[in-house]
N, C-alpha and C positions, 0 to 999 in steps of 0.2 A: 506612370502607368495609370488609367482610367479604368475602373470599374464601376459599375451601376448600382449595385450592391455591395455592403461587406460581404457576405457569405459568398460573394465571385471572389475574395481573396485570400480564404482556406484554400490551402495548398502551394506547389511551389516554393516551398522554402528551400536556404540555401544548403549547398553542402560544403563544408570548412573543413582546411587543411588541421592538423595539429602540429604542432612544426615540431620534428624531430627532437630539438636539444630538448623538449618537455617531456615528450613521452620518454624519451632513454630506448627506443625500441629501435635494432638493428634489424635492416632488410625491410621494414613495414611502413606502408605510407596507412596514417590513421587516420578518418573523417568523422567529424561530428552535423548528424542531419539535423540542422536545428528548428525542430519544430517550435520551439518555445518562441518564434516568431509568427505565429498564426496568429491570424488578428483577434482570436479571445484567448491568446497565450501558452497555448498548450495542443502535444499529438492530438487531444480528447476531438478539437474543432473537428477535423476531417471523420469523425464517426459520430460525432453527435447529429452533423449536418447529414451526412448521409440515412441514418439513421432516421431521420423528422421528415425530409425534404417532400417527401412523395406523399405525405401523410396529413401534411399543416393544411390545406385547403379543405378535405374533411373535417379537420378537429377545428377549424374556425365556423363549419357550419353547423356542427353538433355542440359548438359551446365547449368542448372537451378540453380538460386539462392536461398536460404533458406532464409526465409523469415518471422518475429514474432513481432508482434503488443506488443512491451515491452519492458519497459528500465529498467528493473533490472536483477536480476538472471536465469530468462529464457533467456534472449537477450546472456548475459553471457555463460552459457552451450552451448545453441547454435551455438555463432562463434567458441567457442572451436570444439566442434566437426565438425562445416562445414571446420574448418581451416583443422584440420585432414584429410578431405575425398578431399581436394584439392576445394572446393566449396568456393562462395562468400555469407555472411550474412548479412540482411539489418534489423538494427530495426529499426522499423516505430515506432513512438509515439507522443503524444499531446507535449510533456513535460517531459526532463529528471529533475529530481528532488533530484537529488543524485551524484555530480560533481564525486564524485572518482568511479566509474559504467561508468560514462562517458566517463573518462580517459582511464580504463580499455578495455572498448569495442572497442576504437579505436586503443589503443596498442593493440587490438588480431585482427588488422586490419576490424573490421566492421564496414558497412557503415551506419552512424543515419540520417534518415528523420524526422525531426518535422514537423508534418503537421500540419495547425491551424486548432482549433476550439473552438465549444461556452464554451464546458466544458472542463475538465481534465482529462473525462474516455470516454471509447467507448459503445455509444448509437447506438444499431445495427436499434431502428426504425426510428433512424433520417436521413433518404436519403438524408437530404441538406449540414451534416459532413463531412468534406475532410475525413477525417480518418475512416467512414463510409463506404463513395465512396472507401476506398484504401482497406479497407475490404474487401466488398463485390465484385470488381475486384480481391482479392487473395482468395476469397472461390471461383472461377468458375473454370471449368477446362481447365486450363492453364499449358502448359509445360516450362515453364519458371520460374515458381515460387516452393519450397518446402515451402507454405505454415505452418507449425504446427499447428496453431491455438488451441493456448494454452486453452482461455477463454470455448472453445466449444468441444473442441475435447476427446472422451469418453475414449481414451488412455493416458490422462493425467490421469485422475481419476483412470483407470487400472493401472499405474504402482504402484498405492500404496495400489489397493487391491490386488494384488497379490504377491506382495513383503513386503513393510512395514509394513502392518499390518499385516503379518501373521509374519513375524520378531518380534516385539512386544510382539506377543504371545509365543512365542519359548523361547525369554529370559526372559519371565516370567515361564519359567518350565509348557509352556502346559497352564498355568490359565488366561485367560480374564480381562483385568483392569476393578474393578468398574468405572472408570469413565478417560474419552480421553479428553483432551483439546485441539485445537486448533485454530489458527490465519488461519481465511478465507482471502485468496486473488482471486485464480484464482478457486477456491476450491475445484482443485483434490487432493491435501493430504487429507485435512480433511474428503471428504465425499470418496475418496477411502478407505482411514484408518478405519472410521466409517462399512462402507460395509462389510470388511472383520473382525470386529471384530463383528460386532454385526449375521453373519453367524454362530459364536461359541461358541455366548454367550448373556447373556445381560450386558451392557454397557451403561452408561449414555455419552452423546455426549454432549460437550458444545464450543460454538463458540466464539472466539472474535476476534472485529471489531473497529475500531479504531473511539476513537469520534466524533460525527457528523463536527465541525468546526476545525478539528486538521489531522497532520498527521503521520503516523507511516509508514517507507517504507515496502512494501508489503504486507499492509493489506487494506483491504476495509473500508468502513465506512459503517454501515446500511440501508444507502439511497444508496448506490450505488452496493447492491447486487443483486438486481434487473436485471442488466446491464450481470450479467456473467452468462453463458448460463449452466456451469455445478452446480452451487448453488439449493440445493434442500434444501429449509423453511425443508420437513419433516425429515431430517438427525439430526438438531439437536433438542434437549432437553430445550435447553437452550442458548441464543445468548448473550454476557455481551460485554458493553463500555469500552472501555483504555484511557486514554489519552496519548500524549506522552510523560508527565513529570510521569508516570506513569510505562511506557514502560519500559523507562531508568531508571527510579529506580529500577526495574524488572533483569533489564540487568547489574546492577551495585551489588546485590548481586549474579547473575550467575559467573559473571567476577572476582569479589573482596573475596567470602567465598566460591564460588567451583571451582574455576582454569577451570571456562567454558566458555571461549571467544566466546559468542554469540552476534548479536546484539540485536539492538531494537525491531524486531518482538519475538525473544526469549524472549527478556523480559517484551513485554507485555503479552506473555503465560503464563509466570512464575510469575506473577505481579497475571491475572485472574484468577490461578487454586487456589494461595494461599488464594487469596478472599472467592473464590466461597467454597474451598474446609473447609473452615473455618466456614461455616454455617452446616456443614454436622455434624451429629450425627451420634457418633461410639459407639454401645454397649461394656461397659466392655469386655473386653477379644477379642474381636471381633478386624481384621484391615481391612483398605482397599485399595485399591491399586491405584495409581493415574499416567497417562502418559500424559506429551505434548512434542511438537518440538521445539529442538532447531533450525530454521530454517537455519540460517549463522550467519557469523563472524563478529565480531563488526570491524575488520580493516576499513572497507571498508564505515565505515557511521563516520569518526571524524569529518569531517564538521557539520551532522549533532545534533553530541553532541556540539561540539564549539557553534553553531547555538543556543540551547533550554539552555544550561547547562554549560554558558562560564568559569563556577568558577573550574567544573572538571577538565578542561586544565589549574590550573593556573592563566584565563586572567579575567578583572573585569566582576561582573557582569552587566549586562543592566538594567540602571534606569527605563527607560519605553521600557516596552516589551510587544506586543500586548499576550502573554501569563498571564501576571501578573492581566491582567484587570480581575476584578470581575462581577458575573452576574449582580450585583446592579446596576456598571456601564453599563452595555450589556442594562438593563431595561430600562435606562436614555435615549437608542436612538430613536427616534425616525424616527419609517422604514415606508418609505410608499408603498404604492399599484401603480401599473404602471401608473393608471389616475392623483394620488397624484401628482406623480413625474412627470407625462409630463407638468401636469399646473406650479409647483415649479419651473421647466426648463426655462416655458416659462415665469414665472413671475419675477422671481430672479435672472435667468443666475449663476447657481451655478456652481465653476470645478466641474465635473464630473469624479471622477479619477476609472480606469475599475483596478483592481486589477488583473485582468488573466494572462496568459503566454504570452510573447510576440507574438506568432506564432497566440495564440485564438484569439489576438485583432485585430490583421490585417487580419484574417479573416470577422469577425463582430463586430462591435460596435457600441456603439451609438453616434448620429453626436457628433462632437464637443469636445468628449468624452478625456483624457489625460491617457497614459496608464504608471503605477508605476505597476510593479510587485508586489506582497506580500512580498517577500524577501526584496525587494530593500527597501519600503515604511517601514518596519520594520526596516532599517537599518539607514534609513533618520529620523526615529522617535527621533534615541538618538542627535541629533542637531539639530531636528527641520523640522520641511515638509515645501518645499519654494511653501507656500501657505501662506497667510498674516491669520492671525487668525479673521479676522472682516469679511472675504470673507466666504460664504455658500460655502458647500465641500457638496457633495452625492456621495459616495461609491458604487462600483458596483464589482459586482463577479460572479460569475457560476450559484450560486441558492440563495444568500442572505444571507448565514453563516456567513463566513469571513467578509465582509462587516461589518455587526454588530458589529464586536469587533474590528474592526479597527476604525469605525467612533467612538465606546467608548475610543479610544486611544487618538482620535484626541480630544475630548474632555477635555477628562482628561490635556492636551498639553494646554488645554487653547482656543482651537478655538471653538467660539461664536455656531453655528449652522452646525455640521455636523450631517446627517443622510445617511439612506441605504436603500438601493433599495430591497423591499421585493421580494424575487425571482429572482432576479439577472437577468442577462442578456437571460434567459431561459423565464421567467416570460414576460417581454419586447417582447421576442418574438413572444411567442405564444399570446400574445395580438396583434399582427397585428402593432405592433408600429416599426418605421424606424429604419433601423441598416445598417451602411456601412461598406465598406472595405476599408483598408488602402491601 
């Protein structure tokens, strides 16, 4: 097949069987849409492209930069095609979270700005977030910037009703799946995909969202869909939890029993549809038909398996890993409320160690505060945190998750009194209580 263009080759990808003896599912034929063959690797091509296409022959005469609040697979599609059109790409983000994404984006020459802030997503009502501020300067009309604005922008969601899902349909011979799965991020696939299927038919829609204190690259977690501006509660049916030792088990029989190099958003799809699809009753004789996305390839996330799942690569695994901790221990901590912890502060002098991104904490933190990344404090865990175990430790993070199972870690590790900050450094705030810059 001839094309004149790469960007004539976004789209079109295949739809693949799952052969029964994998999935274990009675009555249900499973499809995986594998976008992770879009010629820059990921669902993101078809809304990045849609997204720029109309727009690049202005932003080459204005000199304008392209511009996307995102450090994965959108950022990705993006400098590819602003490299094409002779343009510069800048992703802006809290926190690259995904080292081989990062590598990549600067070998296709694009420029990453971290900008700090309280959390790790973008809260459009908080006007005191650098990355707020950096927003709401690239939504005004400015000729300088090729904005996309992934999170908001109603042509993200159009490229996949008017393309993928009606694609879906086609290689189903014309017929509508009983039931679509997918991994909410920015959540134009899903509620584009949803829109146009459920235009031709009924369709059960179900979402999934990555667990509230865990993380799976490009997917949300349920408290933070709130945040993204194309997310519509009524698209789906049904919204289910993954974890990411969950994910990767997901993506470990896509990888290993069907020769489908997806990653861990794939395979926390493929992880949720088998759950969910598992509860479904199929009349004798009767089947039903089930679709989710494979969204990209697992190349690009080994750190992140090395990281959760060191045994798969060979290397030991991690005696204590804040993944291993049990709720039992979670229950054991003891989290306080912002008044708890000011007086604790001020009675006990505990380190305060802020678990955020380095970029969050030198934007805000609390005095006195010591900042260990999550990553890093997890990796200090297996030799020990150079914290004396008799010394009070109080955990701090974005909203109080993470915090919780790390001060169960520190526990567990033998230190006397660590707790966590209910609410994390958001909670702190909005109580009116002191936070500096570094």
């Amino acid at each position: 097949m001839r094309y004149e263009s790469i960007t004539d080759a976004i789209g079109g990808t295949p739809l693949v069987a799952i052969p029964p003896e994998v999935h274990g599912l009675v009555g249900i034929d499973l499809y995986a849409k594998l976008e992770m063959l879009n010629p820059f690797g990921s669902v993101k091509d078809r809304a990045a492209w849609n997204m720029a296409r109309e727009r690049l022959d202005d932003a080459r005469r204005d000199a304008a930069a392209v511009v996307e609040l995102s450090s994965g697979n959108t950022a990705k599609a993006l400098a590819v095609i602003a490299g094409m059109h002779g343009l510069p790409f800048r992703s802006v983000t809290n926190r690259m979270k995904v080292p081989e994404i990062k590598d990549l984006l600067l070998l296709l020459g694009a420029q990453i700005e971290e900008l700090p802030g309280q959390t790790e997503c973008l809260d459009p009502t908080d006007t005191e977030e650098p990355l707020t501020r950096m927003y709401r300067r690239l939504t005004e009309e400015r000729s300088e910037f090729l904005h996309t604005d992934q999170y908001f922008n109603p042509l993200n969601r159009q490229a996949h009703q008017d393309a993928t899902g009606p694609e879906i349909v086609a290689d189903l011979d014309g017929r509508v799946p009983d039931y679509f799965i997918a991994c909410v991020g920015t959540a134009g696939s899903s509620t584009g995909v949803a829109r146009a299927l459920r235009a031709r038919g009924a369709v059960g829609v179900w979402g999934v969202v990555a667990d509230r204190s865990d993380f799976i690259p490009g997917i949300r977690t349920a408290d933070e869909l709130t945040e993204v501006g194309l997310f519509d509660p009524d698209t789906f049916d049904r919204i289910d939890s993954v974890t990411s030792q969950q994910a990767i088990d997901g993506m470990l029989v896509l990888n290993r029993r069907c020769g489908i190099l997806g990653g861990p958003t794939a395979g926390a799809a493929y992880f949720a549809a088998v759950r969910a699809l598992g509860e479904v009753e199929v009349a004798p004789g009767e089947r039903k038909t089930a679709v989710f996305i494979v969204c990209d390839r697992v190349e690009s996330y080994m750190s992140y398996v090395r990281q959760r799942r060191p045994e798969l690569l060979q290397r030991p695994a991690r005696a204590n890993d804040v993944r291993t901790v049990s709720e039992d221990e979670v229950a054991q901590v003891r989290s306080l409320s912002v008044a708890e912890a000011a007086e604790w502060i001020e009675r006990e002098r505990p380190v305060v160690i802020d678990l955020r991104g380095s970029f969050a904490f030198r934007a805000l933190h609390l005095a006195g505060s010591i900042n260990i990344v999550d990553e890093v404090f997890g990796e200090l865990a297996q030799d020990g945190i150079p914290v004396s175990p008799q010394q009070p430790v109080l955990l701090v993070c974005p909203v109080g998750e993470q915090s919780l199972r790390y001060a169960a870690l520190l526990k567990r590790l033998g230190h006397r009194d660590a707790r966590s900050l209910a609410g994390g450094v958001v909670a702190w705030r909005d109580a009116g209580q002191r936070l500096v810059s570094a």
